[in-house]
PyMOL Python script that loads the backbone (N, CA, C, O; Angstrom):
from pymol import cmd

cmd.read_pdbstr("""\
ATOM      1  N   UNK A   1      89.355  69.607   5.556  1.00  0.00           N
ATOM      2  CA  UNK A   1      88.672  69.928   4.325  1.00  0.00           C
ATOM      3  C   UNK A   1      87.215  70.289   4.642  1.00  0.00           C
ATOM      4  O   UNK A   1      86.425  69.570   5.254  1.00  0.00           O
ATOM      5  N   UNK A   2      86.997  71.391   4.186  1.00  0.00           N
ATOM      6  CA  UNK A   2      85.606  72.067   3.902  1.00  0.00           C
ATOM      7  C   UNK A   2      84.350  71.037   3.373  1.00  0.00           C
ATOM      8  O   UNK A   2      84.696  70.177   2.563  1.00  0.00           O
ATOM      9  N   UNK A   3      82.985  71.066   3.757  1.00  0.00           N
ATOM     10  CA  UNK A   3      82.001  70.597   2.704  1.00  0.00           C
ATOM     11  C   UNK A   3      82.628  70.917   1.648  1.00  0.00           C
ATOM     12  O   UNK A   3      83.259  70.109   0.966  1.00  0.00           O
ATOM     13  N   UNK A   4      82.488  72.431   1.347  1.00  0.00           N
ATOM     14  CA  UNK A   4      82.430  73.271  -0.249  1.00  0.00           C
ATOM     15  C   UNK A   4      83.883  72.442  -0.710  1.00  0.00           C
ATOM     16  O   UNK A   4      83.913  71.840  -1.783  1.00  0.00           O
ATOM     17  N   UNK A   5      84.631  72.462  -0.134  1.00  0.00           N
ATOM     18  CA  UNK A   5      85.792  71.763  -0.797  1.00  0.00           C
ATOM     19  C   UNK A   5      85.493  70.015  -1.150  1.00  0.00           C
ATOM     20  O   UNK A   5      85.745  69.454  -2.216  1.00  0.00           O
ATOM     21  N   UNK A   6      84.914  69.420   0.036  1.00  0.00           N
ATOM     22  CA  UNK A   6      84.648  68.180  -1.089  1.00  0.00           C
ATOM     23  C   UNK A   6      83.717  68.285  -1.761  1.00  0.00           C
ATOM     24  O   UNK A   6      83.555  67.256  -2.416  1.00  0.00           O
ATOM     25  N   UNK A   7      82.641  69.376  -2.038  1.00  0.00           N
ATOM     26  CA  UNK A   7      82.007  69.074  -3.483  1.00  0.00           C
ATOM     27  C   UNK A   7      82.700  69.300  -4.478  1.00  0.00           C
ATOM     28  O   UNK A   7      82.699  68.553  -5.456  1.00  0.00           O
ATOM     29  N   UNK A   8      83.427  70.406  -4.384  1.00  0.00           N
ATOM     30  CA  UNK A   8      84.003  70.856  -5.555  1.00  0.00           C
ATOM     31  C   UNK A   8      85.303  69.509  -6.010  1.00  0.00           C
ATOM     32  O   UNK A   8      85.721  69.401  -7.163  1.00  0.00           O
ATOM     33  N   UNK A   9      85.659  68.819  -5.131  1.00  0.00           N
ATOM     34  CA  UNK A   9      86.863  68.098  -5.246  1.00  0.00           C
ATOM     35  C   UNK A   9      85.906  66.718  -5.879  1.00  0.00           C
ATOM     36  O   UNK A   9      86.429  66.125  -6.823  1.00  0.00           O
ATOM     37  N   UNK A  10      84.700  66.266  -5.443  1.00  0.00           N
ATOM     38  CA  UNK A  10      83.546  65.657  -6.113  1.00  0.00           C
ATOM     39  C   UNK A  10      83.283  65.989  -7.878  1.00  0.00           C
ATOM     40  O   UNK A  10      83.113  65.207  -8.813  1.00  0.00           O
ATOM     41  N   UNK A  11      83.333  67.362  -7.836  1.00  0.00           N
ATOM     42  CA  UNK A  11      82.365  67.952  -9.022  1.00  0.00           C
ATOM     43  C   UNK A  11      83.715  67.873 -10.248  1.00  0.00           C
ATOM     44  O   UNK A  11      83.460  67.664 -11.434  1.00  0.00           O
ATOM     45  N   UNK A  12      84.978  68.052  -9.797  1.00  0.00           N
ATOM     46  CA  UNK A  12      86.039  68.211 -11.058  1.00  0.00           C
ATOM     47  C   UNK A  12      86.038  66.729 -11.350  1.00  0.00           C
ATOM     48  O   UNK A  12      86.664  66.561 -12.397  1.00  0.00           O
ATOM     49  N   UNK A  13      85.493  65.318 -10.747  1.00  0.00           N
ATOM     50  CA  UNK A  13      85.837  64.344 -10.489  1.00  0.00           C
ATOM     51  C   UNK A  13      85.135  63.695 -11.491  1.00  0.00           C
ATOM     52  O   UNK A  13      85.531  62.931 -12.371  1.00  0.00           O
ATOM     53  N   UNK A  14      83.748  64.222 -11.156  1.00  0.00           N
ATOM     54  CA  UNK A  14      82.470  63.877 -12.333  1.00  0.00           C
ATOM     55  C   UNK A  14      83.251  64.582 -13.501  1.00  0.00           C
ATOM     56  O   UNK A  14      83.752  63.878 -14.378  1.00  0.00           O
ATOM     57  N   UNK A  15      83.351  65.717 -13.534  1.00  0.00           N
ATOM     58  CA  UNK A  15      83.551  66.413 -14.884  1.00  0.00           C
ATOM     59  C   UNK A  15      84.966  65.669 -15.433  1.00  0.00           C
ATOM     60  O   UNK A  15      84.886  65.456 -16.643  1.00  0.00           O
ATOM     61  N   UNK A  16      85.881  65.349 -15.006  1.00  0.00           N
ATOM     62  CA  UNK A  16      87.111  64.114 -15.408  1.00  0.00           C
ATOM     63  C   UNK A  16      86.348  62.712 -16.218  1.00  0.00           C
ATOM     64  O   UNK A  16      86.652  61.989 -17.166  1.00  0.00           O
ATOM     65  N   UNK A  17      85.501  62.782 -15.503  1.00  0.00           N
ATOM     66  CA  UNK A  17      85.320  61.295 -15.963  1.00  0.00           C
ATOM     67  C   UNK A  17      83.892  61.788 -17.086  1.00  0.00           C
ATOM     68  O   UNK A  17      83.040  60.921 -17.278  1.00  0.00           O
ATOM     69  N   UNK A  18      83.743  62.924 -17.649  1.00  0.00           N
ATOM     70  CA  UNK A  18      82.942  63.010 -18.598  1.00  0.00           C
ATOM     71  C   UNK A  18      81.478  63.023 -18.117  1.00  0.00           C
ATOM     72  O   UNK A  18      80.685  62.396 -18.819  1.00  0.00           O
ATOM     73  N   UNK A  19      81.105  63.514 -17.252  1.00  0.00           N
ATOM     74  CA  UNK A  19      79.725  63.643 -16.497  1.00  0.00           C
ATOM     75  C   UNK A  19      79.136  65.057 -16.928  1.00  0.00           C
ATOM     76  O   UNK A  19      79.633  66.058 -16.412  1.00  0.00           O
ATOM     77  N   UNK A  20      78.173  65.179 -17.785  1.00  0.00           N
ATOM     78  CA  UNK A  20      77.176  66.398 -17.267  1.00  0.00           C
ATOM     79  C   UNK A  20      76.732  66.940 -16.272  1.00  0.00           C
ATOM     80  O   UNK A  20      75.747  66.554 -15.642  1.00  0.00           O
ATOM     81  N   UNK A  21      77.443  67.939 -16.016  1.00  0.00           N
ATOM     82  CA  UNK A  21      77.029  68.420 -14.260  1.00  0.00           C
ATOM     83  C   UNK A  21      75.961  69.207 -14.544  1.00  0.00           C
ATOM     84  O   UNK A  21      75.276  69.502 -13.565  1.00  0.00           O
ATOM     85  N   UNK A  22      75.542  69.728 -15.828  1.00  0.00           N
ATOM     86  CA  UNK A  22      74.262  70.829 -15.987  1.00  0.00           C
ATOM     87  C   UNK A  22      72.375  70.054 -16.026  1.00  0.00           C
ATOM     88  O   UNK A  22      71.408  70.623 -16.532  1.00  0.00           O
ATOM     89  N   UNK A  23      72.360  68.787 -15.391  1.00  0.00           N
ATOM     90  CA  UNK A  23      71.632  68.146 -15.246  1.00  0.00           C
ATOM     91  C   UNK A  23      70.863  68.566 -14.059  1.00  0.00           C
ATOM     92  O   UNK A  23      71.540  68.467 -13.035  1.00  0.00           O
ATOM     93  N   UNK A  24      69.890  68.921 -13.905  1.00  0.00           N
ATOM     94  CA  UNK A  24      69.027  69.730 -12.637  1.00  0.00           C
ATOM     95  C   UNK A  24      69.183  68.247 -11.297  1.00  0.00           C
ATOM     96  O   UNK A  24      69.263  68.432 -10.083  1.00  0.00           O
ATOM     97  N   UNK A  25      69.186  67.041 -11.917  1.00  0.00           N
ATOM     98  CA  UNK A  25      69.482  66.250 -10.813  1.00  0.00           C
ATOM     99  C   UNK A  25      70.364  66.037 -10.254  1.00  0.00           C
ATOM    100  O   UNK A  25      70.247  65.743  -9.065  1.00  0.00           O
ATOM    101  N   UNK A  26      71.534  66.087 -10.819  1.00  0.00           N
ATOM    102  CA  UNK A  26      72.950  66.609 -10.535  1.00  0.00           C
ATOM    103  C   UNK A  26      72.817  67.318  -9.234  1.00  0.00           C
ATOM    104  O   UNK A  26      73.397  66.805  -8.277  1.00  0.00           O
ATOM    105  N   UNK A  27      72.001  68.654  -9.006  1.00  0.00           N
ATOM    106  CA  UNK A  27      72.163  69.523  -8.322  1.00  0.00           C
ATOM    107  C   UNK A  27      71.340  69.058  -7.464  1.00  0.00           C
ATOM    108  O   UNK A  27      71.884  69.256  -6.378  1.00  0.00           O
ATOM    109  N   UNK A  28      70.449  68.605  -7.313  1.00  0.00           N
ATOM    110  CA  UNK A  28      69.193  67.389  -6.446  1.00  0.00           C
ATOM    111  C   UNK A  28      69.915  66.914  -5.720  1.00  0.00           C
ATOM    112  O   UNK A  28      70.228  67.076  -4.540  1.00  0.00           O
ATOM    113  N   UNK A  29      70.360  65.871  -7.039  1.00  0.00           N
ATOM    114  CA  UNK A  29      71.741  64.999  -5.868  1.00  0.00           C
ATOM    115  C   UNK A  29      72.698  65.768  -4.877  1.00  0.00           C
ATOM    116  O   UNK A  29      73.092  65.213  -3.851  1.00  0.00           O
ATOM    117  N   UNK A  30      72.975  66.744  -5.123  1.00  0.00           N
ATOM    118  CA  UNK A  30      74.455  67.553  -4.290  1.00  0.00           C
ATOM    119  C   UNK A  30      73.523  67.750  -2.845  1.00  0.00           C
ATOM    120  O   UNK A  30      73.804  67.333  -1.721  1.00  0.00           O
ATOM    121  N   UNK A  31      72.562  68.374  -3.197  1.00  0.00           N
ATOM    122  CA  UNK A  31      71.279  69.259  -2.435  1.00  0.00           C
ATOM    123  C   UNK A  31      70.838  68.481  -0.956  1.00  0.00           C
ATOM    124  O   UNK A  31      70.681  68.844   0.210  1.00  0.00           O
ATOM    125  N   UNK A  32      70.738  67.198  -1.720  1.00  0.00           N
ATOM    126  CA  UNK A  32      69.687  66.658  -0.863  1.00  0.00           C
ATOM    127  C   UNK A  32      70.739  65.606   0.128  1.00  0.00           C
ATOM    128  O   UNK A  32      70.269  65.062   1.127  1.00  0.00           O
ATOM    129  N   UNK A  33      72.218  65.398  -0.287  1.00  0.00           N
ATOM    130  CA  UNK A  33      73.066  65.308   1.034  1.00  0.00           C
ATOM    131  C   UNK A  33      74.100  66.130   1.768  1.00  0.00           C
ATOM    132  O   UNK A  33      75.264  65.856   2.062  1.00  0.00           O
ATOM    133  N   UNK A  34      73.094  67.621   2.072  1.00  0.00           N
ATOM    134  CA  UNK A  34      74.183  68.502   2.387  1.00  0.00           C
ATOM    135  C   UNK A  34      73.405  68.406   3.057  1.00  0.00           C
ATOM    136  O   UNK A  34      72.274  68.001   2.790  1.00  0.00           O
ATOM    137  N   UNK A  35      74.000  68.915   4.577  1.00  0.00           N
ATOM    138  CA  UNK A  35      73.133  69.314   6.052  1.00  0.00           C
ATOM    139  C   UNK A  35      72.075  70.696   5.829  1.00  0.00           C
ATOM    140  O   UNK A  35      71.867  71.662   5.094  1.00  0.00           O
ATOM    141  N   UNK A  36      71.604  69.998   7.035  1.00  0.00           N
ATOM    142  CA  UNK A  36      70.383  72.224   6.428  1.00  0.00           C
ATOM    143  C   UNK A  36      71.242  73.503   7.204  1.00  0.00           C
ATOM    144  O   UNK A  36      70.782  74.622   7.428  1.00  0.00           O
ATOM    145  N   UNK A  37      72.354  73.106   7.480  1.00  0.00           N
ATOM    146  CA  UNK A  37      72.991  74.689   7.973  1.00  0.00           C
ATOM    147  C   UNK A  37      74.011  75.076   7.194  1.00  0.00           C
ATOM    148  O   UNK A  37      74.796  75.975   7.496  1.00  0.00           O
ATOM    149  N   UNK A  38      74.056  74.124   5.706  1.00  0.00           N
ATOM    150  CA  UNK A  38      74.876  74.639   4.788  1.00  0.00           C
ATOM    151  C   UNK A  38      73.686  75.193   3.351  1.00  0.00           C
ATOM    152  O   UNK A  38      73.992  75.894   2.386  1.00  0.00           O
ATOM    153  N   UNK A  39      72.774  74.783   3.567  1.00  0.00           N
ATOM    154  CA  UNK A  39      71.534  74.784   2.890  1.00  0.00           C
ATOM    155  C   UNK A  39      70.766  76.207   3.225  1.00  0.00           C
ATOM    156  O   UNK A  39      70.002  76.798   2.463  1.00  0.00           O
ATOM    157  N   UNK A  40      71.148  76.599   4.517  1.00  0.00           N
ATOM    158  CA  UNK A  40      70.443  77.547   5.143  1.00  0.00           C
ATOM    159  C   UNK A  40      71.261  78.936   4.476  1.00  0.00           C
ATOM    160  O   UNK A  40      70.584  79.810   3.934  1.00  0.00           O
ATOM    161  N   UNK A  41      72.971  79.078   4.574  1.00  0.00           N
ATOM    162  CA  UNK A  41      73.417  79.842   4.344  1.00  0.00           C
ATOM    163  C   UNK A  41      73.079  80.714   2.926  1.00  0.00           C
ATOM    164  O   UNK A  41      73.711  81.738   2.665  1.00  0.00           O
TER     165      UNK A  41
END
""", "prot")
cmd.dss("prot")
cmd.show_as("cartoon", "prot")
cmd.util.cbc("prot")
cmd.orient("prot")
């Protein structure tokens, strides 16, 4: 399994359980534990 695949397998997970993913920290959060050569792309 891909990063991109466990976020996304992450992100339907939040959105199941009723999470606002359109929260700018949301995306903070994703951001700031991805490596910098997925960050870079």
């Amino acid at each position: 399994m891909t990063t991109i695949d466990n976020i996304e397998r992450v992100l339907r997970q939040l959105e199941a359980l009723g999470d606002n993913l359109e929260y700018p920290s949301t995306e903070t959060m994703i951001e700031s534990n991805l490596p910098p050569s997925v960050l870079n792309k």
